[in-house]
C-alpha positions as CSV (number, residue, x, y, z in Angstrom):
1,X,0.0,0.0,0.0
2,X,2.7,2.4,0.8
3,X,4.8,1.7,-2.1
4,X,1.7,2.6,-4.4
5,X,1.2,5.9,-2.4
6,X,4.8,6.8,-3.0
7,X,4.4,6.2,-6.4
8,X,1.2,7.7,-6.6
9,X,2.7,11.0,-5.3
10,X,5.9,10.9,-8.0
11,X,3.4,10.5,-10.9
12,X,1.3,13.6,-9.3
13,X,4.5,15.5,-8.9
14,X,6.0,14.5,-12.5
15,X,2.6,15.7,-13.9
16,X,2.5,18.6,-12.3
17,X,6.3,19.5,-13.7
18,X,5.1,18.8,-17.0
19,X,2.5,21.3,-16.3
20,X,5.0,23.8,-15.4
21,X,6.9,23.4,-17.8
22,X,4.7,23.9,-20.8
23,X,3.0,26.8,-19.0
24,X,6.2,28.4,-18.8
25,X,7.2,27.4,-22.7
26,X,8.1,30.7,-24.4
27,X,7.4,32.5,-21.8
28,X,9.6,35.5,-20.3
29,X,10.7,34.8,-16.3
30,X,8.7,37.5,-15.5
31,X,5.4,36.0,-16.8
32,X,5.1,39.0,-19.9
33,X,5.2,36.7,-22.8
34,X,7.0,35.8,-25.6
35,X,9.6,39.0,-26.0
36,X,11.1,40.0,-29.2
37,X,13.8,42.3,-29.7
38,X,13.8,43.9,-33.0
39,X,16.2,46.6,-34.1
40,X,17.7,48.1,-37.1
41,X,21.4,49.5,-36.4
42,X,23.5,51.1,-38.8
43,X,26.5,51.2,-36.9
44,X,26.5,49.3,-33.9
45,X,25.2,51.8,-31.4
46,X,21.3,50.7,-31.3
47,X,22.7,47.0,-31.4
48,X,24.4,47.3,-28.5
49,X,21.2,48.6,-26.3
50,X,19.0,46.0,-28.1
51,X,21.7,43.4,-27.2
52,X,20.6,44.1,-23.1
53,X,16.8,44.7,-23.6
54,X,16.9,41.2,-25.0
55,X,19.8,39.5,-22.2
56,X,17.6,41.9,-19.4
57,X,14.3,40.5,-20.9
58,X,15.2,37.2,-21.8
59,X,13.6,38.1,-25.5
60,X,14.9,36.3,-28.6
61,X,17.2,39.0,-30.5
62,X,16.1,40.0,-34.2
63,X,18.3,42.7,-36.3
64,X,16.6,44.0,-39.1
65,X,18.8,44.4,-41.7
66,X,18.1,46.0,-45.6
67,X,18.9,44.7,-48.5
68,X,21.4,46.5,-49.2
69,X,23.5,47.5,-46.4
70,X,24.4,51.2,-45.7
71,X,27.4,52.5,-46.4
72,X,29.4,55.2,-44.4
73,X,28.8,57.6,-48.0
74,X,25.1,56.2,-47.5
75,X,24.6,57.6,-43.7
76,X,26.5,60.5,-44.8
77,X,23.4,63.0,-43.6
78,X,25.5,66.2,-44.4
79,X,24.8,65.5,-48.6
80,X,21.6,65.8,-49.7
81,X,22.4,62.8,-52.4
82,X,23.4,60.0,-49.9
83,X,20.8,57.3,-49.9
84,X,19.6,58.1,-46.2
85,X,19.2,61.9,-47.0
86,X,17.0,60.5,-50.2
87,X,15.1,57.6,-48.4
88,X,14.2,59.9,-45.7
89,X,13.3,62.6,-47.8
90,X,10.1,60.3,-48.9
91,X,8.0,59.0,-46.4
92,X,6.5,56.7,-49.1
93,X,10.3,54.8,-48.9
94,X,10.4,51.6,-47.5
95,X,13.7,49.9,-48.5
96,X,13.7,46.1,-48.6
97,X,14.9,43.9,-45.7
98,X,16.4,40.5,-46.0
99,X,14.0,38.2,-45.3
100,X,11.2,37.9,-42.2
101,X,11.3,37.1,-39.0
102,X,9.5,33.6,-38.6
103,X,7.1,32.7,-36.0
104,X,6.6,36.3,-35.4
105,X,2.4,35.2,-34.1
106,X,4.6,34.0,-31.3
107,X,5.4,36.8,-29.7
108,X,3.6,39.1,-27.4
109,X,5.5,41.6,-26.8
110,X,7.9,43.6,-29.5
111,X,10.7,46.2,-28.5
112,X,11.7,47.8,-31.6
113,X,15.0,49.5,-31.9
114,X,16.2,52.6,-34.3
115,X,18.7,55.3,-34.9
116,X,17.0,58.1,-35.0
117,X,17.3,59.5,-38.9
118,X,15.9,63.3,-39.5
119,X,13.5,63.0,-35.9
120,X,12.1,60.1,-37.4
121,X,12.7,56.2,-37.4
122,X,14.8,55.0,-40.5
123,X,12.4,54.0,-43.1
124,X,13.6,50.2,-43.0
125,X,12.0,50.1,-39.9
126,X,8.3,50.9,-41.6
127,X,9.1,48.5,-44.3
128,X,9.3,46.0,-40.7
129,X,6.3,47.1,-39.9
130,X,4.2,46.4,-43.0
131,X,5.7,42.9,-44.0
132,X,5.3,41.8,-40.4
133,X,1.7,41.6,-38.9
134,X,1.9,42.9,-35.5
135,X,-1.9,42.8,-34.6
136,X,-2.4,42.0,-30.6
137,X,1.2,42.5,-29.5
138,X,2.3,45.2,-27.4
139,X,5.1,47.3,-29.2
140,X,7.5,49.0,-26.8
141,X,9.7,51.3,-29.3
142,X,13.7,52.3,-28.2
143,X,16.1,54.7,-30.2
144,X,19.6,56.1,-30.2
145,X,20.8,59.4,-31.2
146,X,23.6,61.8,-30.6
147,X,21.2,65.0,-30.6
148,X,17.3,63.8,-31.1
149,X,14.3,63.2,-28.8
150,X,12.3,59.8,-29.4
151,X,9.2,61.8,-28.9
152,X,8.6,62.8,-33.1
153,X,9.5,59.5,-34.3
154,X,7.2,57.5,-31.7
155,X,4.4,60.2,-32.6
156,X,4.9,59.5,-36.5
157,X,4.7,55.3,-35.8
158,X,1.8,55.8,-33.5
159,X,0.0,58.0,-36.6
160,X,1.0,55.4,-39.1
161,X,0.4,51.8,-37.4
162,X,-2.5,53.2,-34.7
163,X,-3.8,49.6,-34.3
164,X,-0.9,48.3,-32.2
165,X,-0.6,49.0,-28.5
166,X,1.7,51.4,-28.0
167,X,4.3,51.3,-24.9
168,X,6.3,54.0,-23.5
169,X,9.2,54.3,-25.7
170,X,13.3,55.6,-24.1
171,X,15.8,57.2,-26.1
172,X,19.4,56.2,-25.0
173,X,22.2,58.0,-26.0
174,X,24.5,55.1,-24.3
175,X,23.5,51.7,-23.2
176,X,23.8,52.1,-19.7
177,X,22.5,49.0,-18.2
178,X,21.1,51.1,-15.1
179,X,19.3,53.4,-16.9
180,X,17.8,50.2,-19.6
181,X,16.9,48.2,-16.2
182,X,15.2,51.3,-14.7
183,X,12.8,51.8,-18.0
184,X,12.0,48.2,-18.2
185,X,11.1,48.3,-14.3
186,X,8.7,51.4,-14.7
187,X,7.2,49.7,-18.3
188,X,6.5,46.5,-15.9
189,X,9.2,44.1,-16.7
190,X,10.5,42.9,-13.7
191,X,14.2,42.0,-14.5
């Protein structure tokens, strides 16, 4: 009788760690979902903060990259010719990115990352946007700059994707670990 008991209770308790562990199956510690980390980073700087959202979050790290690469002559936003000066001269521009990011229904949450171009987000991150469907997830946006608020570019994504549920976005102008862990603590991500 007592051996059946004990075996009873390691079945129960097996179960029950099954349970758990599916529950918890792409799932954030923190119990906020599946987390993605996009970002587009043209030299390293937006990378580098994206890189501790995701290590901070425990979010699966996505870098949205164009086509065609950019150039130092292409980021060169002093000449009006230079293919960032012309892309974001149109807001109809959306230059191609190398392929999707699969599974992306799998996700709950989306930080997206930028430089910010002329107050604005790059307009590779747009072309993100539209070739990704982002409907239900909560987008929490991010930027770099040397000189720029975030506040104009969020404002412009909000206006042109108004169906997604916008988060609090943080402009960092380094990738302070303190100051990234003290935004994800007030947005609700408890690190």
């Amino acid at each position: 009788m007592k051996t059946k008991q004990v075996l009873f209770t390691l079945i129960t308790l097996m179960v029950m760690d099954l349970q758990v562990m599916a529950q918890s199956a792409g799932t954030t510690k923190n119990g906020d979902g599946r987390i993605l980390v996009a970002y587009f980073s043209a030299t390293g700087t937006t990378a580098a903060v994206a890189e501790k959202i995701a290590g901070m979050t425990h979010g699966d790290l996505y870098a949205i990259q164009p086509e065609k690469p950019y150039s130092a002559a292409d980021l060169d936003w002093r000449n009006k010719k230079s293919r960032s000066s012309v892309e974001m001269e149109n807001p109809d521009a959306r230059p191609a990115i190398q392929g999707r990011k699969e599974n992306i229904a799998a996700y709950d949450v989306v930080f997206i990352g930028y430089p910010i171009w002329w107050d604005l987000a790059p307009h590779v991150v747009n072309t993100f946007f539209e070739v990704h469907d982002l409907t239900g997830k909560t987008v929490v946006p991010f930027a770099t700059s040397g000189g720029s608020t975030i506040t104009n570019s969020v404002a412009i994504l909000k206006k042109t994707y108004p169906n997604l549920d916008w988060k609090d976005g943080k402009l960092f102008n380094n990738s302070s670990e303190t100051l990234i862990r003290a935004w994800l603590d007030k947005l609700g991500f408890k690190i």
